[in-house]
Phi, psi and omega in degrees: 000135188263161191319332182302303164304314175279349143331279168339307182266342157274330158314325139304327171283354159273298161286346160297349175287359186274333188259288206232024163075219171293346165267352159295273190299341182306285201283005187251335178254338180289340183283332204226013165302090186114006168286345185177122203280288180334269183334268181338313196261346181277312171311324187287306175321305186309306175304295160296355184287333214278359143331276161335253151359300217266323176293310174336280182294005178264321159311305184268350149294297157339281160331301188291352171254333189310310186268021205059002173150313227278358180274012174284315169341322204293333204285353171292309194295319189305296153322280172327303185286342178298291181311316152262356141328308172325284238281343160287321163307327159316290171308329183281338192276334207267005175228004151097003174274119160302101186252116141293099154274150172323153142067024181218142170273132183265129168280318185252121151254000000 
């Protein structure tokens, strides 16, 4: 697969998490595994964040009926980094830059 192409498609493995979550980079590294080292780790990166993210937020459910509502506020601040994270990995995969997101356990090596 040539760099372009693996570009193109780890962008879509980022950005597609706006949509369709943990299925988007799923189906995207399973598909395209071994095709390009560059792809294979943006997928995988996207795929633990939103791993993560989905514990987060299972987390931050809890806590907000726990504390009665009032720990649901945490889900604004919680979004935005969920969001600008994507959207600077994006931008870094579309320049060929391997981008870490913060904060995330890799589950998938």
């Amino acid at each position: 697969m040539s760099p372009s192409d693996q570009r193109t498609w780890a962008v879509v493995a980022h950005l597609g998490t706006l949509i369709a979550s943990i299925l988007t980079p799923l189906i995207i590294w399973l598909v395209f595994k071994g095709r390009g080292a560059f792809l294979e780790d943006q997928a995988k990166e996207s795929l633990n964040f939103q791993i993560t993210a989905t514990i987060a937020a299972i987390v931050l459910s809890i806590v907000g009926v726990i504390t009665f509502g009032i720990g649901f506020f945490l889900f604004l601040p919680f979004g935005l980094a969920w969001l600008v994270f994507i959207i600077i990995a994006a931008v870094q995969s579309s320049q060929g830059v391997l981008y870490r997101y913060p904060l995330t356990y890799r589950f998938i090596k």
